[in-house]
N, C-alpha and C positions, 0 to 999 in steps of 0.2 A: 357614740356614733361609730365605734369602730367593727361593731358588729351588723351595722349595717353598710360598709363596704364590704365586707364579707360576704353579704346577699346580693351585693352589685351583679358577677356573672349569672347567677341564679333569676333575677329579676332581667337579664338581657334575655335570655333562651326564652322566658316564657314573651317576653313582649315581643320576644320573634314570629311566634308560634300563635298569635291571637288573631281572630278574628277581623274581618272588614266590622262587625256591629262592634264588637269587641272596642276596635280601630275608634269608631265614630264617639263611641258612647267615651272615653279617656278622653278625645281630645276635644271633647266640651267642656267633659270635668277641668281641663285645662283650662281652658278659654274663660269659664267661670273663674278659673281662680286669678288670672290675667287681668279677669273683672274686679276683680276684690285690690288687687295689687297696684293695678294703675287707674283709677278711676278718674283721673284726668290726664290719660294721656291724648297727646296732639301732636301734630304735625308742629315741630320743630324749627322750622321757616319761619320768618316774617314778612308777612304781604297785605297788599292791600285791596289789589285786584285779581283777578286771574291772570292778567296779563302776567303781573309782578310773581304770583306764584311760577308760573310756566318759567321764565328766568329765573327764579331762585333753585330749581331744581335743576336748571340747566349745571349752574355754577356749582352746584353741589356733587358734579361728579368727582370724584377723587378728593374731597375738602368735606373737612368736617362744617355742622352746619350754623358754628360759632363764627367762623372765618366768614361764609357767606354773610350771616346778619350786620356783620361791620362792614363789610361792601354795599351791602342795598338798600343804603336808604339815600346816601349821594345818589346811587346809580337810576334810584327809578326816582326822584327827583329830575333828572336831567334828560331821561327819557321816560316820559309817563304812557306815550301810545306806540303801538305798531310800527308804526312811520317815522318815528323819531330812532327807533333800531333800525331801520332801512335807508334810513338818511346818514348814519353816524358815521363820525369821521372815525376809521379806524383805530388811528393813533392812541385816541384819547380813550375810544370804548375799552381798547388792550389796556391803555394803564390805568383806567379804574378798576376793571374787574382782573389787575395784576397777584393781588393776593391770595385769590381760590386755585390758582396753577393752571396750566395748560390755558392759557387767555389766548392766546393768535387761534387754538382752533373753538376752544367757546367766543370768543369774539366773532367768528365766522358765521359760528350756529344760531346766534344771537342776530347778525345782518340777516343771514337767512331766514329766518323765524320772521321778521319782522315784513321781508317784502313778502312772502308767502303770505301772511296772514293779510297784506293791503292788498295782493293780488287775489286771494282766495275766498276771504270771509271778510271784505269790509271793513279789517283791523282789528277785527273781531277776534276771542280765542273760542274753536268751539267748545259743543258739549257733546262730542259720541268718541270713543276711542277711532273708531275707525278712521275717523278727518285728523285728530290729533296724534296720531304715528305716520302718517304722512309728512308732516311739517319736519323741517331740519331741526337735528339735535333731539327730538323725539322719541323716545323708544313706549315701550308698551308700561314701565317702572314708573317715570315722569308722567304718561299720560293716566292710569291710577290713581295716581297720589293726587294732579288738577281734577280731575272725575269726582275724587271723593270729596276734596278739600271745596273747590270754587261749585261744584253743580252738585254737592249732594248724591252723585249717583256711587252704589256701592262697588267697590275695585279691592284686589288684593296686590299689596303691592309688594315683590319680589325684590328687597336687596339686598347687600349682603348678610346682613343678620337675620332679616326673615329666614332666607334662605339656609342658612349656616342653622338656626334652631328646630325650623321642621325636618329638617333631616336627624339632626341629635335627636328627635322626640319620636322617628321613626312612623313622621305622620305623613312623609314621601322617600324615596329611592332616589328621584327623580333630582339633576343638574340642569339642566333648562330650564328657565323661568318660567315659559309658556307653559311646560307640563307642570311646574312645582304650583301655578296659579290653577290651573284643571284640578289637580289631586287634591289639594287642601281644597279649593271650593265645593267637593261633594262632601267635606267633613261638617262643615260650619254653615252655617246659613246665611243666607247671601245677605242681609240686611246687616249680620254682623262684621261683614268680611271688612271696611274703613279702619273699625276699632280696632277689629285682630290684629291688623296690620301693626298700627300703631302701638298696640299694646304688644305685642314678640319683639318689635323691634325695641321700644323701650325697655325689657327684659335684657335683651341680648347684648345694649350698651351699659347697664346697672347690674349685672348678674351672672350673665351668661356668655361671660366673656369668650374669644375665641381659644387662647391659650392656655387661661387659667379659670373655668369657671369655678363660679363660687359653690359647688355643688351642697354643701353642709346645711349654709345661708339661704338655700330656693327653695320657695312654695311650692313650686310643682317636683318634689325630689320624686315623691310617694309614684309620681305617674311617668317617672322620664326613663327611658332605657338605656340613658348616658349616664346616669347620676356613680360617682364614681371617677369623672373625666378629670375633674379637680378634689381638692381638698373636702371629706365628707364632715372632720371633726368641725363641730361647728365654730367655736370661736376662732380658727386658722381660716374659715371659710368669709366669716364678715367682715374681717378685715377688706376682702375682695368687693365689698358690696359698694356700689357707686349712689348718689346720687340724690335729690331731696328729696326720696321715697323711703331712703336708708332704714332709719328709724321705726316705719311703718310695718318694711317689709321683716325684719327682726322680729319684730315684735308678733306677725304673721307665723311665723316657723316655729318660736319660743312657745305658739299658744297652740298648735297646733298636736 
């Protein structure tokens, strides 16, 4: 492998230099291979409603989505509707959902959410992005991931690792979310955009770390203009590899 760090700067200039088809035609060959890699990848959350999704993603900002899962199933046990976040006693709403962090201003966004939605929609959570980034604690990431998950409609959802990997792949420039959700959706087809999501971000937490990716150990090395960032010899590289895909994705690179 070590002559292939060697073509690391070699393989940067030219994926500089390539094309918009160039551009589109790699990061399908990606997405395909994303497909092969995660074939059951999902949203990470556990919910039962939209409701319950829309607050699990609330409490998932800054908390990984292990922490969440052992908060919510007391918490939407005890609050199952709209109206019961709009009723809550603070006190108690802050000390359940105490372990995701920052709970006084998710507590807040959580009240709010709730009388919004009794005031708004009936208690109802909608289904168009545009009524759901209105609503407190809302941004356009949350409202994506309920789009795709509770109503089926397709969304790309922008977070940190999305974000952190189409940039390493050089399939945007682009720091804003709203632009990095524009540029990658003329790559991919909108029908696919749910899974991409799910499937980069699944990558990005098993693989593609931030500090140390497993570069050696990734399916997609052949197409990435990072590759190189971390360790290319392989077996220093799988040590890095996370996750119950481990063994699959190994096996992926070894056959490749």
């Amino acid at each position: 492998m070590s002559s292939a760090a060697g073509q690391a700067p070699r393989k940067r200039r030219a994926f500089a230099e390539e094309s918009q088809l160039s551009l589109v035609r790699r990061a399908r060959r990606m997405k395909r291979c994303l497909d092969e890699a995660y074939p059951n990848a999902h949203c990470e959350l556990d919910f039962g409603t939209p409701l319950d999704l829309l607050v699990a993603v609330i409490l998932s900002a800054q908390c990984t989505d292990e922490r969440v899962n052992a908060v919510t199933p007391t918490l939407f046990a005890r609050y199952p509707a709209a109206a019961d976040y709009a009723g809550a006693d603070r006190a108690e709403l802050e000390e359940l959902i105490r372990p995701t962090g920052f709970y006084r201003n998710k507590a807040s966004s959580l009240m709010g959410l709730g009388a919004a939605l009794v005031e708004r929609h009936d208690g109802e959570v909608p289904g168009t992005l545009e009524e759901l980034v209105k609503l407190p604690g809302v941004g356009r990431k949350t409202a994506n991931v309920v789009l795709g998950e509770a109503f089926g409609v397709p969304g790309i959802t922008v977070d940190t690792h999305f974000g952190r990997l189409v940039r390493r792949w050089n399939w945007t420039r682009e720091e804003d979310p709203v632009k990095v959700e524009h540029e990658v959706g003329q790559l991919i087809p909108r029908k696919e955009w749910t899974m991409l999501s799910h499937r980069v971000i699944f990558h990005g937490r098993r693989v593609c770390h931030a500090r140390k990716p497993a570069c050696g150990a990734c399916p997609l090395a052949r197409d990435c203009p990072s590759f190189g960032a971390g360790p290319t010899e392989f077996e220093a590289a799988a040590k890095l590899v996370k996750g119950p895909e481990r063994e699959h994705l190994l096996t992926m690179v070894k056959s490749s």
